[in-house]
N, CA, C and O atoms as a GROMACS GRO file, in nm:
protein
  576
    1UNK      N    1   1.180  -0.073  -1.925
    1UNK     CA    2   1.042  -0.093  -1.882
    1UNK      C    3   1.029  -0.041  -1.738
    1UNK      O    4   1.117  -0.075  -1.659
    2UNK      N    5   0.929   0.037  -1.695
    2UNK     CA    6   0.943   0.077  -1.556
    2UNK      C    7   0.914  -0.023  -1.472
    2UNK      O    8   0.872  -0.124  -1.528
    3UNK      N    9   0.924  -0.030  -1.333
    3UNK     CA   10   0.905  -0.143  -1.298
    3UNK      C   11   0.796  -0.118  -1.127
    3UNK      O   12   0.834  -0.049  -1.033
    4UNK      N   13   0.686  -0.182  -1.129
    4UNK     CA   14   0.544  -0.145  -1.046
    4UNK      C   15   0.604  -0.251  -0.902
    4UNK      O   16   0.635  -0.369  -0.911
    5UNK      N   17   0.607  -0.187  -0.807
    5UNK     CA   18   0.668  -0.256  -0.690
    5UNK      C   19   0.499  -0.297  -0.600
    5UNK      O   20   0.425  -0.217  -0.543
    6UNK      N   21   0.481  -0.448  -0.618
    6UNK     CA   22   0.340  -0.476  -0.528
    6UNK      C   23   0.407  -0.485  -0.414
    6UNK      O   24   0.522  -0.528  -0.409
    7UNK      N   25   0.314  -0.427  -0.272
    7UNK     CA   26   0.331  -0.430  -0.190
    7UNK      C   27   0.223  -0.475  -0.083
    7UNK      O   28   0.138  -0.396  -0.042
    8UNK      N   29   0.230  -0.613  -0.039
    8UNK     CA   30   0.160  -0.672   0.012
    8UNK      C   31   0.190  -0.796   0.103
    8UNK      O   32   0.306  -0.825   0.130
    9UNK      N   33   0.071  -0.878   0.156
    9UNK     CA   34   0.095  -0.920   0.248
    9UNK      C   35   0.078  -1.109   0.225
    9UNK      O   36   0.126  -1.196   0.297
   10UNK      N   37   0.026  -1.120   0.146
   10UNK     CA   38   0.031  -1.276   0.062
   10UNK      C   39   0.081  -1.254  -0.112
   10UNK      O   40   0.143  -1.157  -0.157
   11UNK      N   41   0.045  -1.345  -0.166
   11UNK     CA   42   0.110  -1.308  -0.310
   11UNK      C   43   0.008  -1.295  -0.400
   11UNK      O   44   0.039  -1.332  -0.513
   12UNK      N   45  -0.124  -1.246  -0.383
   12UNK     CA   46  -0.228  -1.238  -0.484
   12UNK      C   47  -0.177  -1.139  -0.568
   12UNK      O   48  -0.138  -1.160  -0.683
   13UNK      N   49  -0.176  -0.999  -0.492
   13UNK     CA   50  -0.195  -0.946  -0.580
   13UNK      C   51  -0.074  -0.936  -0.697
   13UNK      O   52  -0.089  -0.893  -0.811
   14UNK      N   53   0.064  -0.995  -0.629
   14UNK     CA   54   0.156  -1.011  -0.724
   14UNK      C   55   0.133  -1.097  -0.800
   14UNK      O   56   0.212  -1.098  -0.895
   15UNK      N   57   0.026  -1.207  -0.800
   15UNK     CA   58  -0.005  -1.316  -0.920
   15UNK      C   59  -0.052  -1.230  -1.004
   15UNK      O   60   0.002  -1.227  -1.115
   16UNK      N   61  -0.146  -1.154  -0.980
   16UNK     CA   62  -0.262  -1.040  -1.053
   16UNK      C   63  -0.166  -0.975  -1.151
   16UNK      O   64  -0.182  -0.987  -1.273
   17UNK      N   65  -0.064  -0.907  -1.096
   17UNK     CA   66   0.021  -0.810  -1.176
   17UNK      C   67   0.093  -0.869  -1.280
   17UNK      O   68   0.109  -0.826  -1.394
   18UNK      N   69   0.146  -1.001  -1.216
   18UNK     CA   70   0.233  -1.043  -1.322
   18UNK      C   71   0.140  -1.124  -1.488
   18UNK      O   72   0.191  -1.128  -1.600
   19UNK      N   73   0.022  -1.171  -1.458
   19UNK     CA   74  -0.088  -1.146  -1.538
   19UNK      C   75  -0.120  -1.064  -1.589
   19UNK      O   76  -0.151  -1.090  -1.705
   20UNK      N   77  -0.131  -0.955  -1.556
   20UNK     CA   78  -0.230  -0.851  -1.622
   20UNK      C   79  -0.149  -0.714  -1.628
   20UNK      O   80  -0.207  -0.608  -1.654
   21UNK      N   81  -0.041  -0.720  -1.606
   21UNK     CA   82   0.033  -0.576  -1.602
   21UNK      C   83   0.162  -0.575  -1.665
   21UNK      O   84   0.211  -0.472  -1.712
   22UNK      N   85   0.226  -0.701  -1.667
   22UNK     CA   86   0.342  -0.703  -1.692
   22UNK      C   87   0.379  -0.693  -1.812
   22UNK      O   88   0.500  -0.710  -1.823
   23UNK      N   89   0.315  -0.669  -1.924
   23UNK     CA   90   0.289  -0.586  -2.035
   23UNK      C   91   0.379  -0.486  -2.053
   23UNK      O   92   0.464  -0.458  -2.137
   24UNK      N   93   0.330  -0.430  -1.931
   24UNK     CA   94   0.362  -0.250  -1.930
   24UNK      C   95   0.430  -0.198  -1.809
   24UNK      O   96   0.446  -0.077  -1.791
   25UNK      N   97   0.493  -0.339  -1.684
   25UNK     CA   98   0.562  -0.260  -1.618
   25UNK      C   99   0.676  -0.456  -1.558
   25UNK      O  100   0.648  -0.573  -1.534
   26UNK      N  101   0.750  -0.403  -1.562
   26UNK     CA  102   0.837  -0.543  -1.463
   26UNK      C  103   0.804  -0.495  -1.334
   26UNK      O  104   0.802  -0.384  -1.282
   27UNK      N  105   0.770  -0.659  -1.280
   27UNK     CA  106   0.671  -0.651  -1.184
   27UNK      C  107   0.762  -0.740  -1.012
   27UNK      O  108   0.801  -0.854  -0.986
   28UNK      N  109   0.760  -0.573  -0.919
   28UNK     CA  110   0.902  -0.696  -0.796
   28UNK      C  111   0.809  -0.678  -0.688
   28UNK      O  112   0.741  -0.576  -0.694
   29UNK      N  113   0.789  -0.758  -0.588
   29UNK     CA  114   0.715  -0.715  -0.484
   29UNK      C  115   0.796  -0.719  -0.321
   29UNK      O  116   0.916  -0.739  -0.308
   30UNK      N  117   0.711  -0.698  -0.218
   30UNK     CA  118   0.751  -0.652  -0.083
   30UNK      C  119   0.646  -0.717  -0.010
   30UNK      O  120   0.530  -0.713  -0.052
   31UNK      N  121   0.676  -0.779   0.098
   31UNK     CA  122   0.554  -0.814   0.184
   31UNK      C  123   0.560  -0.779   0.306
   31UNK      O  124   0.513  -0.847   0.398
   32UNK      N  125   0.626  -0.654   0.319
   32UNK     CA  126   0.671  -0.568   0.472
   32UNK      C  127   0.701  -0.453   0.391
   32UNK      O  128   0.725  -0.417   0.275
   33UNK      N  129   0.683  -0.408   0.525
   33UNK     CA  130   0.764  -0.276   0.506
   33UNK      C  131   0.890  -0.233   0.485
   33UNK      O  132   0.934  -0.134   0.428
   34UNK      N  133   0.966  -0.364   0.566
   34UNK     CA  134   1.115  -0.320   0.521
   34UNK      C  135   1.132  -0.354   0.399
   34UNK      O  136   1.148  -0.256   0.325
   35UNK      N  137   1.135  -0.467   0.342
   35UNK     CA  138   1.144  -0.496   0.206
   35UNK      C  139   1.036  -0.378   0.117
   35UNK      O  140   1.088  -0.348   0.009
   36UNK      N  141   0.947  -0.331   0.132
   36UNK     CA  142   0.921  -0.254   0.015
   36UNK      C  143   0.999  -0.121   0.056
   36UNK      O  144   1.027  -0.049  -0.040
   37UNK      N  145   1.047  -0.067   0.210
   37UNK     CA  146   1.141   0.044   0.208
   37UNK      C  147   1.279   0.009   0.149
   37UNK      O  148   1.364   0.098   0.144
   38UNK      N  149   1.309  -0.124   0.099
   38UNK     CA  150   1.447  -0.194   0.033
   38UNK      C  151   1.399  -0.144  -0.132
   38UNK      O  152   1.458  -0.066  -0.206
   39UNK      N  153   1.306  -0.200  -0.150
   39UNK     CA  154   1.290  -0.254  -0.288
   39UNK      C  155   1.218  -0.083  -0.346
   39UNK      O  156   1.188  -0.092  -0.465
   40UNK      N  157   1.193   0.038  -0.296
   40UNK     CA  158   1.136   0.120  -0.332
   40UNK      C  159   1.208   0.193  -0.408
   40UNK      O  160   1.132   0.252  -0.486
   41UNK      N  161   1.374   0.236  -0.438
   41UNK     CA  162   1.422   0.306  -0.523
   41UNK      C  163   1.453   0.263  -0.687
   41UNK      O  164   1.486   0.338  -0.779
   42UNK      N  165   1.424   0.086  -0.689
   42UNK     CA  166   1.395   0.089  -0.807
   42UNK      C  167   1.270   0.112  -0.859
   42UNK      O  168   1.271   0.120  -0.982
   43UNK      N  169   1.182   0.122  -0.816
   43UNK     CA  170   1.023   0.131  -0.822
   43UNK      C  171   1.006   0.251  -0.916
   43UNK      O  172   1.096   0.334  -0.898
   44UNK      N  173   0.924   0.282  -1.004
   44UNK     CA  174   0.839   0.367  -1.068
   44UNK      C  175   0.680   0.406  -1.012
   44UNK      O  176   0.625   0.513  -1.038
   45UNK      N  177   0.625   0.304  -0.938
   45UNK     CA  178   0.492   0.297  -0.921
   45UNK      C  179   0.461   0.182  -0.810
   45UNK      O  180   0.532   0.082  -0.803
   46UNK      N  181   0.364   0.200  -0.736
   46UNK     CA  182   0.359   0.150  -0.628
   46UNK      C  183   0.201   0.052  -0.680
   46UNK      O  184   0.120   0.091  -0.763
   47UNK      N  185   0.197  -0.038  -0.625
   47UNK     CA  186   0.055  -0.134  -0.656
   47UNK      C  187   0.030  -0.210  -0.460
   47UNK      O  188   0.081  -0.316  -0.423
   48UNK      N  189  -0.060  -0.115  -0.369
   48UNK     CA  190  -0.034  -0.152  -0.233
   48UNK      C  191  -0.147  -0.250  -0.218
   48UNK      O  192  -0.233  -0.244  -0.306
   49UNK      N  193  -0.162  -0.346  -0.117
   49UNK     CA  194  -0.290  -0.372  -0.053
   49UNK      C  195  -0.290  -0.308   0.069
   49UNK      O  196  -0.182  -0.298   0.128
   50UNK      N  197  -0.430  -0.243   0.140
   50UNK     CA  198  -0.441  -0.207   0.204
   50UNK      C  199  -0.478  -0.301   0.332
   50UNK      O  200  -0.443  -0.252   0.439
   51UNK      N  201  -0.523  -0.391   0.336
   51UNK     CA  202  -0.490  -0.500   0.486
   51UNK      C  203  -0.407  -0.565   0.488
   51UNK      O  204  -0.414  -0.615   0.376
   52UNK      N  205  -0.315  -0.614   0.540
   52UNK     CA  206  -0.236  -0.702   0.595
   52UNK      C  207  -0.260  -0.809   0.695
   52UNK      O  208  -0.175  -0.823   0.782
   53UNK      N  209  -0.364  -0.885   0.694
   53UNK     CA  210  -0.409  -0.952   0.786
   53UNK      C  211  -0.368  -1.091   0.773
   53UNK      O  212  -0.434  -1.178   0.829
   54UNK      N  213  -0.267  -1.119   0.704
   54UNK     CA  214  -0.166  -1.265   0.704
   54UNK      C  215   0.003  -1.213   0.758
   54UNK      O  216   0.098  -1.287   0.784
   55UNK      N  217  -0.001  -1.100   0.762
   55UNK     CA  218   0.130  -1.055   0.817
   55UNK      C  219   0.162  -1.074   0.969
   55UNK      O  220   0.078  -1.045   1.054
   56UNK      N  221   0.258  -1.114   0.994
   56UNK     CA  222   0.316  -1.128   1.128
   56UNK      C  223   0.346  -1.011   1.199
   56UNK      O  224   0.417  -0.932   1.138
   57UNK      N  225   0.301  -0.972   1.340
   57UNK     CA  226   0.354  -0.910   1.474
   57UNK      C  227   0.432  -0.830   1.415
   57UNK      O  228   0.409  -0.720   1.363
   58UNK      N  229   0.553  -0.906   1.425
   58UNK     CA  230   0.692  -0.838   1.416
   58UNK      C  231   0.709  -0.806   1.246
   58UNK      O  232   0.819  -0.764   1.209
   59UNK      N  233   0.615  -0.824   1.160
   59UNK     CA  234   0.679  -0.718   1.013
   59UNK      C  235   0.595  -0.588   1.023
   59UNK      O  236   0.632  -0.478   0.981
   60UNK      N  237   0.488  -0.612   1.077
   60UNK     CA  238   0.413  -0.470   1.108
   60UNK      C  239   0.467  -0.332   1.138
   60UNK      O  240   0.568  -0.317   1.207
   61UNK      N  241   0.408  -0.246   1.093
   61UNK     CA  242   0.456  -0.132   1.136
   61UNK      C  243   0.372  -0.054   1.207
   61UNK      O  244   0.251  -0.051   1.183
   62UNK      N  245   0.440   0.030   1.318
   62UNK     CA  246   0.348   0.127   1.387
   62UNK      C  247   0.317   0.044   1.513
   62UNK      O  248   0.285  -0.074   1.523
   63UNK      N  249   0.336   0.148   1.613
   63UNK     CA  250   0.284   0.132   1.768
   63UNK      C  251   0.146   0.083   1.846
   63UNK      O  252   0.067   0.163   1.896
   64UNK      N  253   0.134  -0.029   1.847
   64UNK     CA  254   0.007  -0.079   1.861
   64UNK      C  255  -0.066  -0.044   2.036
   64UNK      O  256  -0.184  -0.054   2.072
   65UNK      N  257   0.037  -0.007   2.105
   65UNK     CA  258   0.021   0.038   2.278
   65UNK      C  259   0.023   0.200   2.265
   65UNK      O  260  -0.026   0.253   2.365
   66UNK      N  261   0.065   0.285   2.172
   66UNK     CA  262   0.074   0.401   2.116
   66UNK      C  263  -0.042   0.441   2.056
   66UNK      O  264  -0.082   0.552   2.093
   67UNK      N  265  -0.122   0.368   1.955
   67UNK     CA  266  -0.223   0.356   1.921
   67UNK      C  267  -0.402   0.292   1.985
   67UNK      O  268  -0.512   0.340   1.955
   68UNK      N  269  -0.377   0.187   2.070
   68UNK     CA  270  -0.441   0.170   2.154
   68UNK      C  271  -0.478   0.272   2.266
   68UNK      O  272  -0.582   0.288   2.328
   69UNK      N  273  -0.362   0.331   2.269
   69UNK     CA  274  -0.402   0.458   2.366
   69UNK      C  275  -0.503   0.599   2.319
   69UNK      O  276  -0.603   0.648   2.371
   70UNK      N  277  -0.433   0.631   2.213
   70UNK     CA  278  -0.509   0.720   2.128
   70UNK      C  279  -0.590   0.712   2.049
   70UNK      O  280  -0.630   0.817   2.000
   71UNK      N  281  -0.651   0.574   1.999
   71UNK     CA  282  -0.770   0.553   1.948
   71UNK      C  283  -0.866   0.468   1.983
   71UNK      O  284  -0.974   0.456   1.926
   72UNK      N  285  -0.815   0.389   2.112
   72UNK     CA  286  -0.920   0.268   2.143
   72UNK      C  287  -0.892   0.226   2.276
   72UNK      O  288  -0.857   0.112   2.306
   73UNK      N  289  -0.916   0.358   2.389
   73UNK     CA  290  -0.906   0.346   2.521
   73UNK      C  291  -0.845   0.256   2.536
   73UNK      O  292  -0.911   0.155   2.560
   74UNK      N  293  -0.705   0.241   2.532
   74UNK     CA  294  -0.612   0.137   2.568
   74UNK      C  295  -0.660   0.010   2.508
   74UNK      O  296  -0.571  -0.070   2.536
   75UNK      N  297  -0.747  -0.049   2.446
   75UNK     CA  298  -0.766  -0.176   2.395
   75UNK      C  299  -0.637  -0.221   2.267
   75UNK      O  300  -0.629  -0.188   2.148
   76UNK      N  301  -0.549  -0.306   2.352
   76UNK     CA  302  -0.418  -0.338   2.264
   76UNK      C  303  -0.446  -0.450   2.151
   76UNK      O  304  -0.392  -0.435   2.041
   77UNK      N  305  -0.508  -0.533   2.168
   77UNK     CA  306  -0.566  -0.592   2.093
   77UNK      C  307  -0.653  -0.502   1.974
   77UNK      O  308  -0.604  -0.501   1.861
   78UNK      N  309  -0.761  -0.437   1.993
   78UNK     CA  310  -0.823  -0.394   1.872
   78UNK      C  311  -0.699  -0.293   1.774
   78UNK      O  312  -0.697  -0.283   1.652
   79UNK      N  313  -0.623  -0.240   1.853
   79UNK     CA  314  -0.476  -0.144   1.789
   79UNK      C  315  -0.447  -0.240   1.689
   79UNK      O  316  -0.473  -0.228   1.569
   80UNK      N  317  -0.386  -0.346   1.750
   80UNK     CA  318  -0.335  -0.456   1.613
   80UNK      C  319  -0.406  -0.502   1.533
   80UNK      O  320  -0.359  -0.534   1.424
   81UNK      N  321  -0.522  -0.517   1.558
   81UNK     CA  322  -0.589  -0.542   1.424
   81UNK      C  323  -0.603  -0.407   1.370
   81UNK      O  324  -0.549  -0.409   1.260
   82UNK      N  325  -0.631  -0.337   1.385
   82UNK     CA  326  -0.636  -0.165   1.323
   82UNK      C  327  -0.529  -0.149   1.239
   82UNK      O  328  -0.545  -0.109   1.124
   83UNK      N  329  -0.394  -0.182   1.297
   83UNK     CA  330  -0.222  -0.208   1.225
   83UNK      C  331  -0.258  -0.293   1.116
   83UNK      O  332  -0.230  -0.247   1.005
   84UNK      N  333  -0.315  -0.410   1.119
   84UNK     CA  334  -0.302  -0.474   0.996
   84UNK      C  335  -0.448  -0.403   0.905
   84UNK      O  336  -0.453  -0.379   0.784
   85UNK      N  337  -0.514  -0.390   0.968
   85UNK     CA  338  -0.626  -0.340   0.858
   85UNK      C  339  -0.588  -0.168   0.786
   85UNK      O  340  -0.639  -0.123   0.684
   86UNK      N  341  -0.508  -0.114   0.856
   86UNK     CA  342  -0.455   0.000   0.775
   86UNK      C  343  -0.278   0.002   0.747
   86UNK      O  344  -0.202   0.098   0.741
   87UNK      N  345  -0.254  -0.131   0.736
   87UNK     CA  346  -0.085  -0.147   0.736
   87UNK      C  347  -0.026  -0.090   0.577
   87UNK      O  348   0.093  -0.065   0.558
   88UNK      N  349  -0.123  -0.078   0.482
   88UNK     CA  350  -0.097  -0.055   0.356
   88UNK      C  351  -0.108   0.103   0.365
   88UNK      O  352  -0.101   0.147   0.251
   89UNK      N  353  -0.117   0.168   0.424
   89UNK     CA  354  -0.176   0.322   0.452
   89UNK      C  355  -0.016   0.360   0.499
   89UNK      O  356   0.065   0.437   0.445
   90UNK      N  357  -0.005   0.288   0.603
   90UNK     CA  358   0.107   0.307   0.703
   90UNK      C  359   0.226   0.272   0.594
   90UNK      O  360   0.281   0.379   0.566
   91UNK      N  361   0.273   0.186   0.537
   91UNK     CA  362   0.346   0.161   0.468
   91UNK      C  363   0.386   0.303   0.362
   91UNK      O  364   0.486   0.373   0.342
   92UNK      N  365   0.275   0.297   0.321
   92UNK     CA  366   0.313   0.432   0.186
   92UNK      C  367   0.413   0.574   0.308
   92UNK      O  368   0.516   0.641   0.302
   93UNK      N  369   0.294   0.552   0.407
   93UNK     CA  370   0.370   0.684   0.497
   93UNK      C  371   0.486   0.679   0.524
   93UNK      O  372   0.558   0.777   0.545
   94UNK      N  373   0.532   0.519   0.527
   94UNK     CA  374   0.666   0.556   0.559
   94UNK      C  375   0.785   0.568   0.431
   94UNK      O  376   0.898   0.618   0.424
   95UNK      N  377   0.702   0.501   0.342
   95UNK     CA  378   0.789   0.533   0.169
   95UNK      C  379   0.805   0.671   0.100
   95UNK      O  380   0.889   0.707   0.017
   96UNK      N  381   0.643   0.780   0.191
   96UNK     CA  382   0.716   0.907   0.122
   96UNK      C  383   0.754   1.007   0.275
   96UNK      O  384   0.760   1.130   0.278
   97UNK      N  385   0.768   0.942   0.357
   97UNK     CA  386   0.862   0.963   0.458
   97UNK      C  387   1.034   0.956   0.439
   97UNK      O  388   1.116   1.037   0.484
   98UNK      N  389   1.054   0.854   0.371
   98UNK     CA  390   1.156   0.827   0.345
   98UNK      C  391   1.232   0.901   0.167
   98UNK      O  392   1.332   0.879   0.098
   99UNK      N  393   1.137   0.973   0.161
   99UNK     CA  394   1.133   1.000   0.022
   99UNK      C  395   1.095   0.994  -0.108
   99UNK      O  396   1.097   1.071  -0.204
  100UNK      N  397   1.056   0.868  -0.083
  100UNK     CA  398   0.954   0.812  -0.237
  100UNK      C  399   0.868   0.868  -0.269
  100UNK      O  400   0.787   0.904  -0.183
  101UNK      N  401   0.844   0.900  -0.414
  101UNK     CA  402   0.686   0.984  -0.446
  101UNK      C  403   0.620   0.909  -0.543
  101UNK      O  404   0.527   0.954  -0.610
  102UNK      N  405   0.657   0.815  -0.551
  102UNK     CA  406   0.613   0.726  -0.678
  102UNK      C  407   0.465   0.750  -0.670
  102UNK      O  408   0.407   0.780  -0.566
  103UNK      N  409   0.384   0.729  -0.836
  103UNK     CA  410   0.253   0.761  -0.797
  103UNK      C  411   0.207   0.612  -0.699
  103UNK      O  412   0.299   0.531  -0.692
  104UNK      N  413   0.083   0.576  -0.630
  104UNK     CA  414   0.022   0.446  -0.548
  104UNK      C  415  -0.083   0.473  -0.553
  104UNK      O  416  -0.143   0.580  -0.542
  105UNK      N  417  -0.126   0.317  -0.581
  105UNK     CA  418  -0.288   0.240  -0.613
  105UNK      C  419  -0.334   0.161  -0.521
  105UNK      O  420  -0.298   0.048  -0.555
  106UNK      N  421  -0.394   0.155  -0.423
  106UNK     CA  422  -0.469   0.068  -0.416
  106UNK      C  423  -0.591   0.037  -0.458
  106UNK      O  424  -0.678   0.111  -0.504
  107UNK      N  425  -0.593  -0.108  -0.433
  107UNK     CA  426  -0.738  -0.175  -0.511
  107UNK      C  427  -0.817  -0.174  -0.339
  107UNK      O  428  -0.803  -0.241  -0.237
  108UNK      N  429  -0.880  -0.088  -0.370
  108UNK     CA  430  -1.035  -0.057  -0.208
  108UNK      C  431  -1.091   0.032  -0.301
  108UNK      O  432  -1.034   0.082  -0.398
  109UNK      N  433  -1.245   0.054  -0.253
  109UNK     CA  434  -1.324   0.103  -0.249
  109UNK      C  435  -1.295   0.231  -0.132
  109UNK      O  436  -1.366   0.237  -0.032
  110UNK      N  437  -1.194   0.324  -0.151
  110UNK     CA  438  -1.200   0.416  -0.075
  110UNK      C  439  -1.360   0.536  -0.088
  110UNK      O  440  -1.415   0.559  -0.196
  111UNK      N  441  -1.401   0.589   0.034
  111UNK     CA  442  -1.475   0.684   0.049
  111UNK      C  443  -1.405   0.829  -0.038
  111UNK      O  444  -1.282   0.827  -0.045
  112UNK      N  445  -1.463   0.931  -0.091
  112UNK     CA  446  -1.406   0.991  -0.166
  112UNK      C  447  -1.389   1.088  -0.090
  112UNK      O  448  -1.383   1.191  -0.156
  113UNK      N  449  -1.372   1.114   0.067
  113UNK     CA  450  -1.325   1.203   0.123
  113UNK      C  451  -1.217   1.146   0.162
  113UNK      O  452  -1.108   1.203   0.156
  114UNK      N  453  -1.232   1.018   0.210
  114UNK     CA  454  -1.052   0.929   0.264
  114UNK      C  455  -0.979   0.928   0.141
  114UNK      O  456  -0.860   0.896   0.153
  115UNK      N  457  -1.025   0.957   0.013
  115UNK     CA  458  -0.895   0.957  -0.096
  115UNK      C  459  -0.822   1.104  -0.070
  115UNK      O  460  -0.704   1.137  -0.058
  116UNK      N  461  -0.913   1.156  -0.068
  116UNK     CA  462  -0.860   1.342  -0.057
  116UNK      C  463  -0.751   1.353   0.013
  116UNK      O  464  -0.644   1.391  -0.034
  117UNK      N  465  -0.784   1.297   0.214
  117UNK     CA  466  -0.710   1.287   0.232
  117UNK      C  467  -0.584   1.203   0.221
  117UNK      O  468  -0.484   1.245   0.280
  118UNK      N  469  -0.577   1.111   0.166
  118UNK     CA  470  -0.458   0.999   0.163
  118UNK      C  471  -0.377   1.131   0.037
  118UNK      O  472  -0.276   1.202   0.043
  119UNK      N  473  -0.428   1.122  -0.011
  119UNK     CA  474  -0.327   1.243  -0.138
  119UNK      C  475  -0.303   1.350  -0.040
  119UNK      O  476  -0.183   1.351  -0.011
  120UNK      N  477  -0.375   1.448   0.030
  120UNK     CA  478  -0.306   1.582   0.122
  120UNK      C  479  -0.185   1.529   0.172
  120UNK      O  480  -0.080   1.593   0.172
  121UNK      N  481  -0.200   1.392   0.224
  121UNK     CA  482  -0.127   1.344   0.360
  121UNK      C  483   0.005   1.262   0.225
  121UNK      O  484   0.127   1.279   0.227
  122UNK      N  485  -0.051   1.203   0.154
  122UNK     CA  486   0.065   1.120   0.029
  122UNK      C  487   0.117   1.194  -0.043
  122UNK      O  488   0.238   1.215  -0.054
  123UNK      N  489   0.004   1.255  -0.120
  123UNK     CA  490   0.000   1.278  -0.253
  123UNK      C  491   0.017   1.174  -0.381
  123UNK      O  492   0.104   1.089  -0.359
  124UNK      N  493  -0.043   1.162  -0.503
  124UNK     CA  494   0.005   1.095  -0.578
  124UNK      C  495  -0.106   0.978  -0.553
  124UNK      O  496  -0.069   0.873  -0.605
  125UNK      N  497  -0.228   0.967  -0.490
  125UNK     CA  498  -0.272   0.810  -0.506
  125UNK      C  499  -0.361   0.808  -0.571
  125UNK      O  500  -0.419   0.908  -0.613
  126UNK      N  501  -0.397   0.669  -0.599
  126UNK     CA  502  -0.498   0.642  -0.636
  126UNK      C  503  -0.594   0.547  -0.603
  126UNK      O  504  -0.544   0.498  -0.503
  127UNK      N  505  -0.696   0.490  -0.620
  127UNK     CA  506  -0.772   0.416  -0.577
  127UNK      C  507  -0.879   0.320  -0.693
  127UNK      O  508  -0.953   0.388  -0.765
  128UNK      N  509  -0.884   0.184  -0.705
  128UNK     CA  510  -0.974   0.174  -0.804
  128UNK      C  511  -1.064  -0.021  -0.675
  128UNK      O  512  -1.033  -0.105  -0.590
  129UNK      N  513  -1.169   0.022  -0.757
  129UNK     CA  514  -1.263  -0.082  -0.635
  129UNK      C  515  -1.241  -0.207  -0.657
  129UNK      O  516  -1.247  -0.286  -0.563
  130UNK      N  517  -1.216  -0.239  -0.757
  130UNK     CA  518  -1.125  -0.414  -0.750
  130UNK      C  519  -1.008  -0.463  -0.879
  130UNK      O  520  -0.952  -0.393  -0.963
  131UNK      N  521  -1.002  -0.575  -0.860
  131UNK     CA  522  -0.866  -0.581  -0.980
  131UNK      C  523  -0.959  -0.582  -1.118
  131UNK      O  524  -1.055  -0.650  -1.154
  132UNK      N  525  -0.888  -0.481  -1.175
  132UNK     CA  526  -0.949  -0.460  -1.315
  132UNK      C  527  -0.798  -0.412  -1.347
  132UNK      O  528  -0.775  -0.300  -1.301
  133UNK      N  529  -0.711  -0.462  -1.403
  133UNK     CA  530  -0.592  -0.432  -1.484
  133UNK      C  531  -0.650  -0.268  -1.576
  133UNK      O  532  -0.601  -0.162  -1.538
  134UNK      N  533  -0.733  -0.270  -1.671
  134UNK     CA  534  -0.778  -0.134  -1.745
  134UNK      C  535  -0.711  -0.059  -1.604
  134UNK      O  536  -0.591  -0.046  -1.582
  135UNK      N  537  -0.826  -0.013  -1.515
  135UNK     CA  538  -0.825   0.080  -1.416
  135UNK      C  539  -0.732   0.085  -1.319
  135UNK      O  540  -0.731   0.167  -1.227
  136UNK      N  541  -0.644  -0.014  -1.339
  136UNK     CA  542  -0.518  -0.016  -1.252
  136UNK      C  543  -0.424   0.074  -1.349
  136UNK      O  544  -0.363   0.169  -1.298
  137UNK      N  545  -0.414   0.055  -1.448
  137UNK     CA  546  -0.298   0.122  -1.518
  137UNK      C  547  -0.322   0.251  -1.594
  137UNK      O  548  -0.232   0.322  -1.641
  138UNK      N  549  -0.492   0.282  -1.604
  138UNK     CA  550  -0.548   0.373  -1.609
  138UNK      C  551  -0.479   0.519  -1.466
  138UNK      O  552  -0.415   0.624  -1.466
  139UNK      N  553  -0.525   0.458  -1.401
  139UNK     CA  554  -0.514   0.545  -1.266
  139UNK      C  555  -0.331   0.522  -1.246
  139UNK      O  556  -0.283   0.628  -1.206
  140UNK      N  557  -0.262   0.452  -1.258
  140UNK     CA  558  -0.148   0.506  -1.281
  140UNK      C  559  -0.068   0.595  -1.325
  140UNK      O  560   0.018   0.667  -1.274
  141UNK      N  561  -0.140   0.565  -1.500
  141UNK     CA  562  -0.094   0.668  -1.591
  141UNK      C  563  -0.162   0.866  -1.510
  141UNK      O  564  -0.105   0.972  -1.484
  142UNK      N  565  -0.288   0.820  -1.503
  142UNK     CA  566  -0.322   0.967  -1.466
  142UNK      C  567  -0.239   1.016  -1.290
  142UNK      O  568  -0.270   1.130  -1.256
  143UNK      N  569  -0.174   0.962  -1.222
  143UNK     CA  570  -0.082   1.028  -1.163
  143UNK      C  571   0.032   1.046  -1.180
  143UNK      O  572   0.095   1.138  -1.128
  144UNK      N  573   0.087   0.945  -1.271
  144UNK     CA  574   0.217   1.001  -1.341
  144UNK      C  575   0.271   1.158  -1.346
  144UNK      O  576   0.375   1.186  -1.405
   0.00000   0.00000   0.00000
């Protein structure tokens, strides 16, 4: 059975999967980055959330004084929230940084120019606007 690695920051959406997916994929999850850069070579398929806004400081990824600089006139504070509100973005970058190409879903309402780019920059994603199991495994299969 292949097995769909959730990657997130509380355990919803791994309740969701193991409900409604586990059908059709064994279901392990990650709630950092290191653990889903651990847990990614058994993976077939990625299931991300894109905020992280229950995650701690220190599991975050990415330069928040680095980022504050270059996107929010030094405001270090708005950087970290920016980190957790795009920590699921950042995450994938560093999974096909590291090599992973598995196809990835998130459940957002992406703009259909920010999908374009997340695939130039990923490749392989997908996007569906809330948990609907159909369209989760729908949009899987079609990046397969």
């Amino acid at each position: 059975m292949p097995v769909l690695l959730v990657i997130e920051d509380g355990p919803e959406y791994e309740e969701f999967a193991r409900l409604f997916l586990a059908e059709r994929y064994a279901i392990v999850a990650a709630r950092s980055a290191a653990a889903a850069l651990a847990r990614a070579p058994e993976a077939d398929a990625l299931l991300i959330d894109l905020r992280f806004e229950r995650a701690r400081p220190e599991d975050l990824i990415g330069d928040a004084e680095d980022a504050a600089r270059r996107l929010f006139a030094g405001d270090v504070e708005r950087a970290r929230r920016w980190l957790k509100e795009q920590q699921g973005t950042l995450i994938l970058g560093a999974l096909r940084e590291a090599g992973h190409a598995q196809p990835a879903v998130f459940v957002h309402d992406f703009a259909p120019r920010r999908l374009e780019n997340l695939n130039k920059l990923y490749g392989r994603v997908g996007a569906v606007p809330g948990f609907d199991a159909r369209s989760i495994l729908a949009t899987l299969e079609a990046l397969a």
